[in-house]
C-alpha positions in Angstrom: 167.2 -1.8 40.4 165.7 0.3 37.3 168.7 2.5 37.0 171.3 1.8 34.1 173.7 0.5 35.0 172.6 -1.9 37.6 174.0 -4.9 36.4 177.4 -3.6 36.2 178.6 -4.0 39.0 177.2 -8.0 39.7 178.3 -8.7 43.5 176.8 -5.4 44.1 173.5 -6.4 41.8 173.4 -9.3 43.1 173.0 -8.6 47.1 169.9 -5.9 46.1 168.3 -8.3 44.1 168.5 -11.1 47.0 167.0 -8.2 49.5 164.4 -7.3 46.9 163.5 -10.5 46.6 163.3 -11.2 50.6 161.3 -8.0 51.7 159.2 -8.7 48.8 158.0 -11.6 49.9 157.9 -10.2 53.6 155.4 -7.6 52.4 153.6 -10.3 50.0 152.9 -12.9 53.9 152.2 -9.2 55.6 149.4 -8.8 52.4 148.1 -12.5 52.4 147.9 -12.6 56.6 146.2 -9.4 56.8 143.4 -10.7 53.9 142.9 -14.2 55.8 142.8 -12.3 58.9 139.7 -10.0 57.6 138.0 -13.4 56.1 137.9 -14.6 59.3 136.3 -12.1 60.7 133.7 -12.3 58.4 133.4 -16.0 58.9 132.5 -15.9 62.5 129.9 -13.6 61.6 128.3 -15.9 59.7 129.1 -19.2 61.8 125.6 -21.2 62.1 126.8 -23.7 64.8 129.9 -24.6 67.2 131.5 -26.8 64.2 132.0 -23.8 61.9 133.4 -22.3 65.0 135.6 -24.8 65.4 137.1 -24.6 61.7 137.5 -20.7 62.2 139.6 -21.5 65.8 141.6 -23.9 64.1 142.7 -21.4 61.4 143.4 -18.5 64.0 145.8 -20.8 65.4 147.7 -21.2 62.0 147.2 -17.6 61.4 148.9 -16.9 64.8 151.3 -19.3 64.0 152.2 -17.6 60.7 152.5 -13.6 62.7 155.1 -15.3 64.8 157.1 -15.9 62.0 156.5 -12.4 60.6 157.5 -10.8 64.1 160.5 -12.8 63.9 161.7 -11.5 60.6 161.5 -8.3 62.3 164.0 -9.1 64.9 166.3 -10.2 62.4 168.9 -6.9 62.5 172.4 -8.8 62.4 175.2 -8.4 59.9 174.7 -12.3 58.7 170.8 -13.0 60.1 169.3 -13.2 56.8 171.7 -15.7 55.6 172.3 -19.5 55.7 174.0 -21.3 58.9 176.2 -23.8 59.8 175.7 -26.3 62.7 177.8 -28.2 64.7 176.8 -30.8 67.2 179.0 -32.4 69.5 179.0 -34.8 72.1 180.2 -34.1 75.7 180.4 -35.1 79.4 179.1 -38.3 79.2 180.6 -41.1 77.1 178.4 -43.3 74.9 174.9 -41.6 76.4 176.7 -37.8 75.4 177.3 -39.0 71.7 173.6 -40.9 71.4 172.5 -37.9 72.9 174.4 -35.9 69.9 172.4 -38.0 67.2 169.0 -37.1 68.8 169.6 -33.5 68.6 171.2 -33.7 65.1 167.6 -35.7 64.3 166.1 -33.3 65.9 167.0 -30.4 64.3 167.2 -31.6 60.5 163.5 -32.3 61.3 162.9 -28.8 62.6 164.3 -27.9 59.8 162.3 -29.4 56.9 159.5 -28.2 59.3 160.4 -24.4 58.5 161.1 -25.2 54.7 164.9 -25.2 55.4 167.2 -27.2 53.2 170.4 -28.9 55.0 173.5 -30.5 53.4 175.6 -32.9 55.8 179.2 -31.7 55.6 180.6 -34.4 58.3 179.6 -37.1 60.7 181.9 -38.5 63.1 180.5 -42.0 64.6 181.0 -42.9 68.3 182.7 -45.9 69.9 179.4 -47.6 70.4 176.7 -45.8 69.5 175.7 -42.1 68.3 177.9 -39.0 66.9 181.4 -37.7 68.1 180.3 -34.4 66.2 178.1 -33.5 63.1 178.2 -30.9 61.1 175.5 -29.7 58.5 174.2 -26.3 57.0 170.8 -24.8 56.5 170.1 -23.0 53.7 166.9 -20.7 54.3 165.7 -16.8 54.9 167.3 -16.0 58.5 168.6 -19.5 58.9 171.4 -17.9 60.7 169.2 -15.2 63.0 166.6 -18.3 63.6 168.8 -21.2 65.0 171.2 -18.6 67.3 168.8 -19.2 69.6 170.5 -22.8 69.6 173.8 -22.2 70.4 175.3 -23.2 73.8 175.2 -27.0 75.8 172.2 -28.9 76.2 171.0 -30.9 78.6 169.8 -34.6 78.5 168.1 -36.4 81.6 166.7 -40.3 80.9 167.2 -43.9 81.8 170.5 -44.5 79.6 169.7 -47.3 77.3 173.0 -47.9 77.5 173.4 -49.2 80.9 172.6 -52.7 81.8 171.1 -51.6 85.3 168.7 -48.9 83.5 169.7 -46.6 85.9 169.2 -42.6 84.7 172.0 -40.4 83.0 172.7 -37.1 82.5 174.2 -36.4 78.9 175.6 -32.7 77.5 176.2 -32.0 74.3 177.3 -28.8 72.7 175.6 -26.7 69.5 177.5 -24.2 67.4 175.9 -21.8 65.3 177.8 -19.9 62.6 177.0 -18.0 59.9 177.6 -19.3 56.4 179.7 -17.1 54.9 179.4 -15.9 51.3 182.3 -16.6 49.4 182.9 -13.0 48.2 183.3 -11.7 51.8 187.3 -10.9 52.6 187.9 -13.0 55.8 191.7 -13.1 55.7 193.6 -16.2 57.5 197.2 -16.9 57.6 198.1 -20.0 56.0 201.0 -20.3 59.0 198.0 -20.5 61.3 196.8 -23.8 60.3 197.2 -27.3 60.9 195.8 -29.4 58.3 195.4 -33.4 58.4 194.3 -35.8 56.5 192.6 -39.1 57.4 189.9 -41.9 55.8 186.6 -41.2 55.5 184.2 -43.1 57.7 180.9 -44.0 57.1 178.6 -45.0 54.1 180.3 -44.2 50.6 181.2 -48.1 49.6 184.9 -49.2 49.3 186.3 -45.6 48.2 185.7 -44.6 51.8 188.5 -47.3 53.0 191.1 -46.4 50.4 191.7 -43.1 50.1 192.6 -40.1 52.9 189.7 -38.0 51.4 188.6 -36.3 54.3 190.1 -32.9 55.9 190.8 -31.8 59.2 191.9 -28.0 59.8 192.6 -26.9 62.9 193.0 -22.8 63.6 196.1 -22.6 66.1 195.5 -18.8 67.0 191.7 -19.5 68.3 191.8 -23.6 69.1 189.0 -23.9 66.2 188.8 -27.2 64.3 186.8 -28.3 61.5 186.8 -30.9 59.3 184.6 -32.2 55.9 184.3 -35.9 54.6 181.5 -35.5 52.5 183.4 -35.2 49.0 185.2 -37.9 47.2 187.9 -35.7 46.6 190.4 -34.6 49.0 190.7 -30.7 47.2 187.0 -30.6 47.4 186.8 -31.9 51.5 189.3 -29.0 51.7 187.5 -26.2 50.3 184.6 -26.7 51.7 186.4 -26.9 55.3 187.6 -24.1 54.5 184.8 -21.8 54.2 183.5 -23.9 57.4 186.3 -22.3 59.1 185.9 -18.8 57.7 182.2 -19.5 59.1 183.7 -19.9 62.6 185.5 -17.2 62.7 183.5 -15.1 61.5 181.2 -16.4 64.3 184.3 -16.0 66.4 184.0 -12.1 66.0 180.6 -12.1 66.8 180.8 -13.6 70.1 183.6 -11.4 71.4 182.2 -8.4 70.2 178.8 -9.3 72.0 180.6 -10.8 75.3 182.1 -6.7 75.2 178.9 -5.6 74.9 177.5 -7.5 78.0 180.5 -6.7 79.9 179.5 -3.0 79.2 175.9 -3.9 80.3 177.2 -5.6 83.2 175.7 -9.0 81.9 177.5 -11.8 82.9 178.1 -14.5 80.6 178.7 -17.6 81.4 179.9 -20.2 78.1 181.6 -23.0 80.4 180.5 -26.5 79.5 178.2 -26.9 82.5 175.9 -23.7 81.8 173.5 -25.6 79.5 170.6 -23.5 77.5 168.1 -25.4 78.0 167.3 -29.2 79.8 165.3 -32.2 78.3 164.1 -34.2 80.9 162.9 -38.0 80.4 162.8 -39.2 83.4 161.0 -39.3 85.7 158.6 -36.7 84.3 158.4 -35.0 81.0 159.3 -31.6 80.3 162.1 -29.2 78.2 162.9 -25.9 80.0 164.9 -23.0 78.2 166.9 -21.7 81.6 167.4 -18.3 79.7 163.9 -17.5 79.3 162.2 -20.5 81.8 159.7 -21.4 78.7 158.9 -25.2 79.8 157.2 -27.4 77.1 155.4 -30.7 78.6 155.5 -32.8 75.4 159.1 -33.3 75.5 159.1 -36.2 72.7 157.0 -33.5 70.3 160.3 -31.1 70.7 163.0 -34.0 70.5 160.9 -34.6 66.8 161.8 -31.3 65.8 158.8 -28.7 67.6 161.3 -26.4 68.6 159.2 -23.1 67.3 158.1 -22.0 70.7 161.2 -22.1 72.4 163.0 -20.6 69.6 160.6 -17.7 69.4 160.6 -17.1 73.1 164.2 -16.8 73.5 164.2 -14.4 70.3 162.0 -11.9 71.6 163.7 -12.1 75.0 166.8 -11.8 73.2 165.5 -8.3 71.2 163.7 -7.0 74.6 167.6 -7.2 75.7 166.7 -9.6 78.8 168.7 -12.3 78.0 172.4 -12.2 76.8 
């Protein structure tokens, strides 16, 4: 970054100045965790009593907490990892339950989210019949936002006594997460105008009487691959459009990813099963309490505490499972 010249080229500048900044503060947490580490050492040499104990344990815990962030920035070897994300939630076998069932995880992960000092932007909510989302679609903006929430991607599972029935009887509700990466806008994703279908339509939700009157929000669907996205979150239809259309480059960039990785477990003999019915992972309601990750069988008892956005331990388990090459 001292060599002149540096600045000439500003794409160029700008990436190594982004991974400066990143490993920089990488090594800066690795500094600070290693000094609180050594302190507390030191303070249980000097603890008079089983309270100052206490106050030590507590702060291993957050220390441990904080190293399970660090190893995960080690696992983080992806072309897009580092970068931003973008979610999509939507709702699936299981009519009005499947699309309540959407909102909760869309809660549920905008919570997890400001939990990990992540900022999100909603780019489009499609309300149900009755109750709940159709689909949502947000980003998170954040070091490894995009290496953190793969571990998201694929149908969950939703087990309770449906609110929505007048007998109370229990429901099983699916709804489906995608995780892309945000693309920059300097990377060269080429798409053939000829492959796309766009439509417009009136943008639903809160946004006063402008929402009613004008066809501001887009809807582009990708012929070749079946991939739709669409954006209402602008007033203006050219701006809807733009920013469906780096959503889309997002997906297909994603797109790659996941053939390329499906060859690569075809050439480990992994099977790979993405149908609609394979869910990640299970939240169960009733008539016990627990979430279980199928891929890596981590089960979590407090199934509420995960449903308001604890999701760290699952994430992390999968990850390292993920790098140890034992899960596809």
């Amino acid at each position: 970054m001292g060599e002149p010249g540096f600045w000439d080229d500003q794409q160029r500048a700008a990436k190594i100045s982004s991974d400066h900044a990143r490993l920089t503060r990488r090594v800066e947490r690795y500094d600070r965790l290693t000094s609180e580490s050594d302190d507390l050492t030191e303070l249980v040499g000097l603890a008079d009593d089983d309270g100052e104990l206490d106050e030590v344990a507590a702060s291993v815990d957050a220390l441990k907490r904080e190293l399970a962030r660090l190893q995960e920035d080690a696992l983080f070897t992806g072309e897009y990892d580092a970068g931003d994300a973008v979610v999509s939630i939507h709702g699936g076998t299981g009519g009005t339950d499947a699309q309540d069932w959407a909102e909760i995880l869309l809660r549920m992960y905008l919570r997890w989210a400001a939990n990990r000092g992540f900022k999100t932007e909603m780019i489009e909510e499609s309300p149900g019949e009755e109750a709940g989302l159709k689909s949502a679609t947000f980003t998170v903006a954040g070091e490894n936002a995009y290496g953190t929430l793969k571990a998201e991607r694929g149908v969950h599972r939703l087990v309770r006594l449906s609110p929505f029935d007048s007998a109370h009887r229990r429901h099983t509700s699916f709804a489906q997460v995608i995780v892309s990466p945000l693309v920059p806008d300097d990377v060269d994703l080429a798409i053939d105008e000829g492959d796309l279908r766009i439509d417009t339509y009136r943008a639903s939700g809160a946004g006063g009487q402008h929402v009613n009157k004008t066809d501001s929000a887009v809807r582009i669907t990708h012929i070749p691959t079946g991939i739709v996205v669409q954006c209402q979150n602008e007033r203006s239809q050219l701006s809807n459009r733009q920013t469906a259309m780096r959503i889309l480059k997002s997906r297909l960039a994603e797109h790659e990813l996941e053939k390329r990785e499906a060859e690569l477990a075809r050439e480990r003999g992994a099977v790979q099963d993405t149908g609609f019915g394979s869910q990640i992972r299970s939240y169960v309601l009733h008539p016990y309490q627990l979430v279980k990750d199928h891929r890596t069988g981590v089960e979590e008892g407090n199934a509420q505490g995960v449903l308001d956005g604890d999701l760290d331990e699952l994430v992390h388990a999968y990850l390292l499972a993920k790098a140890a090459g034992t899960v596809a």
